[in-house]
C-alpha positions as CSV (number, residue, x, y, z in Angstrom):
1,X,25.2,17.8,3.0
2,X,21.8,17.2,2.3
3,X,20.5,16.8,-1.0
4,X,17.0,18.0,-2.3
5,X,13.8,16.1,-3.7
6,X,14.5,18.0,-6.7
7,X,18.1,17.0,-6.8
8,X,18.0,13.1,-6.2
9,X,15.4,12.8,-8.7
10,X,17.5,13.9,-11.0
11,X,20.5,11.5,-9.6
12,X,18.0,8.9,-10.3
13,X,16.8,9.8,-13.8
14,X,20.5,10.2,-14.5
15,X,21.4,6.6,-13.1
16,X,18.4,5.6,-16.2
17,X,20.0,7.4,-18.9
18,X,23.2,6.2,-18.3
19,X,21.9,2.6,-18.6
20,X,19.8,3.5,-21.7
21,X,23.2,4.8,-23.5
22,X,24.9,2.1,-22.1
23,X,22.1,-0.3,-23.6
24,X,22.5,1.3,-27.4
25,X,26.7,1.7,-26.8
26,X,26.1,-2.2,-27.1
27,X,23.9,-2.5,-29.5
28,X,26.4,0.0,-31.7
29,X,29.2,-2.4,-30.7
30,X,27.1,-5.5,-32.7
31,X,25.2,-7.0,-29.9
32,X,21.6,-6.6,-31.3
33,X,18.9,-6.3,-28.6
34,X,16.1,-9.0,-28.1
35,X,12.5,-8.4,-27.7
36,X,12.6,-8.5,-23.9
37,X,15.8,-6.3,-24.2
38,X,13.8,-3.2,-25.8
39,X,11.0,-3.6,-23.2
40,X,13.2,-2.7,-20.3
41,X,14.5,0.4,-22.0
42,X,10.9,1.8,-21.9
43,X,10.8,2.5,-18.6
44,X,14.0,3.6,-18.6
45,X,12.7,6.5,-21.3
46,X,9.8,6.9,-18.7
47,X,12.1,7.4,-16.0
48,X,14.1,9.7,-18.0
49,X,11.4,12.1,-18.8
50,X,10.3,12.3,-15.2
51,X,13.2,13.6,-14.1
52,X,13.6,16.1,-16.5
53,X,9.6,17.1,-15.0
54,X,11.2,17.2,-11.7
55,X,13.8,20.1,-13.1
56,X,11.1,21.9,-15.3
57,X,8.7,21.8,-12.1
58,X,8.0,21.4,-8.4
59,X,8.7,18.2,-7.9
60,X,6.4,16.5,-6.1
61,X,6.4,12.9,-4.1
62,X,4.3,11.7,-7.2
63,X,6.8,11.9,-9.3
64,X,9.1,10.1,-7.0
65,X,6.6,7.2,-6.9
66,X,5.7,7.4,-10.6
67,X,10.1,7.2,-10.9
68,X,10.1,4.9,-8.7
69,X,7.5,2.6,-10.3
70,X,9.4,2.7,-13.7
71,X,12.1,1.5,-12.2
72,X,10.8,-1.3,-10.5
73,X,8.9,-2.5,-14.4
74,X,12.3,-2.7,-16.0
75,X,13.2,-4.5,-13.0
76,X,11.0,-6.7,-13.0
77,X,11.4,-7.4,-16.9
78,X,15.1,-7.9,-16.4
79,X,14.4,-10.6,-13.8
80,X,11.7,-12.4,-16.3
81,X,14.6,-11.8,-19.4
82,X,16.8,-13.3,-16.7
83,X,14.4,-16.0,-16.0
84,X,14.2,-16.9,-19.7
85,X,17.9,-16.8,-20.4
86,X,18.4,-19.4,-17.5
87,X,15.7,-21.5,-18.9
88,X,13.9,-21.5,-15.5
89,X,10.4,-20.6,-17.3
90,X,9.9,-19.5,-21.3
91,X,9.7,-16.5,-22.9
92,X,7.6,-14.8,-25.0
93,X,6.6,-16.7,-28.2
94,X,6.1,-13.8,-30.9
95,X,9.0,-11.6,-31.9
96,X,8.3,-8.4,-33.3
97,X,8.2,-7.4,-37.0
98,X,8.3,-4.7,-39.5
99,X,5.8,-4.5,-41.7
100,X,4.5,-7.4,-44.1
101,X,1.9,-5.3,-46.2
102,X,2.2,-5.3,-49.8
103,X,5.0,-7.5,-49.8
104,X,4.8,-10.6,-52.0
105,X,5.0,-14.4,-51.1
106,X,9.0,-14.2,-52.7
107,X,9.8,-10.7,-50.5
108,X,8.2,-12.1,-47.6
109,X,10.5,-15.4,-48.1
110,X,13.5,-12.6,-48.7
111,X,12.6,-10.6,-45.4
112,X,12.7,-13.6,-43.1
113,X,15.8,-15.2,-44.3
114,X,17.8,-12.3,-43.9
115,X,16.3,-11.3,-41.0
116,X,18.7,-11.7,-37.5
117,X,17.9,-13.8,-35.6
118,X,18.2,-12.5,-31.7
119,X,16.9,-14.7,-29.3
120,X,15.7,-13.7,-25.5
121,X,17.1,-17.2,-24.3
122,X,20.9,-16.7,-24.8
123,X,23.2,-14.4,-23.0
124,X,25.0,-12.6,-25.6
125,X,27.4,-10.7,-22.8
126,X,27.8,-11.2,-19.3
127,X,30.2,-9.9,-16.7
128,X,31.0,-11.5,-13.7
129,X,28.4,-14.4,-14.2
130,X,25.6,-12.0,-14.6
131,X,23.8,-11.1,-18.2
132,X,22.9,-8.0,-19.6
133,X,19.1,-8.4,-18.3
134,X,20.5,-9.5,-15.0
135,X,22.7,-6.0,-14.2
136,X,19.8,-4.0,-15.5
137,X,17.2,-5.5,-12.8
138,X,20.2,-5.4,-10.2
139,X,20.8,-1.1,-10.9
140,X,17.3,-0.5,-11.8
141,X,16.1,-2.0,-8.2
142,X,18.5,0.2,-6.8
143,X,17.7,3.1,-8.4
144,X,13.7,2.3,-7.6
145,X,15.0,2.5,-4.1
146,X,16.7,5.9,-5.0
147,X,13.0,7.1,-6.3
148,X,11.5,6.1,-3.6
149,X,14.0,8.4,-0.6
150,X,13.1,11.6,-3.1
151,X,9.5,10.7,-2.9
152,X,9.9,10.6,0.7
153,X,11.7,14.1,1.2
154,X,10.1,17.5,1.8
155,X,9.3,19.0,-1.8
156,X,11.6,21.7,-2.6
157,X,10.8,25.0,-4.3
């Protein structure tokens, strides 16, 4: 059986989403997501929407680069989040915020006590010795390599 540009694109976008839902199933089950955490579902999203160009049109090795890049970025992010967990090098220094505008000196006091605290250098769940960060790099290398063969078939119609 031989599968179709068109078709393992699609396998590949797939294996994205499924990580994506798996990523916010987590988050809904109480583990809150750090800052490094949301940067590797971006390319995920990207990923995503790439396949779906690859049903709407031709799909052409492009977009089985451009997959294949967003696959690799996430990657690469959950090997740094990896990095930072195992205290091998440090992580970013800014978290991100909402809004301070127009709050006063008592709100802003309010905001930040009761704000969570989620930190990049823990591992708040890991299986089989690896973290979160460490099975997304591990399936999102794989699936570069997945963007990559489409990119490399003959473009279907």
């Amino acid at each position: 059986m031989t599968f179709s540009a068109r078709q393992i694109m699609t396998l590949a976008a797939a294996g994205s989403l499924a990580l994506l839902v798996g990523a916010y199933v987590f988050q809904a089950l109480g583990y809150a997501p750090c800052k490094l955490c949301l940067w590797q579902r971006w390319p995920h999203g990207a990923a995503v929407a790439l396949g779906i160009a690859a049903l709407a049109w031709r799909p052409l090795p492009l977009l089985g680069w451009a997959g294949a890049l967003a696959a690799a970025t996430t990657g690469a992010i959950g090997i740094y989040h990896t990095g930072v967990e195992r205290g091998w090098w440090p992580g970013p220094e800014t978290c991100s915020a909402g809004s301070i505008d127009g709050l006063s000196a008592e709100e802003l006091l309010n905001q930040i006590m009761t704000a969570p605290l989620i930190r990049c250098d823990e591992v708040a769940w890991e299986f089989l010795g690896l973290s979160m960060a460490s099975w997304n790099a591990a399936v999102s290398f794989a699936l570069a390599a997945v963007w990559v063969f489409a990119a490399l078939r003959p473009s279907d119609a």
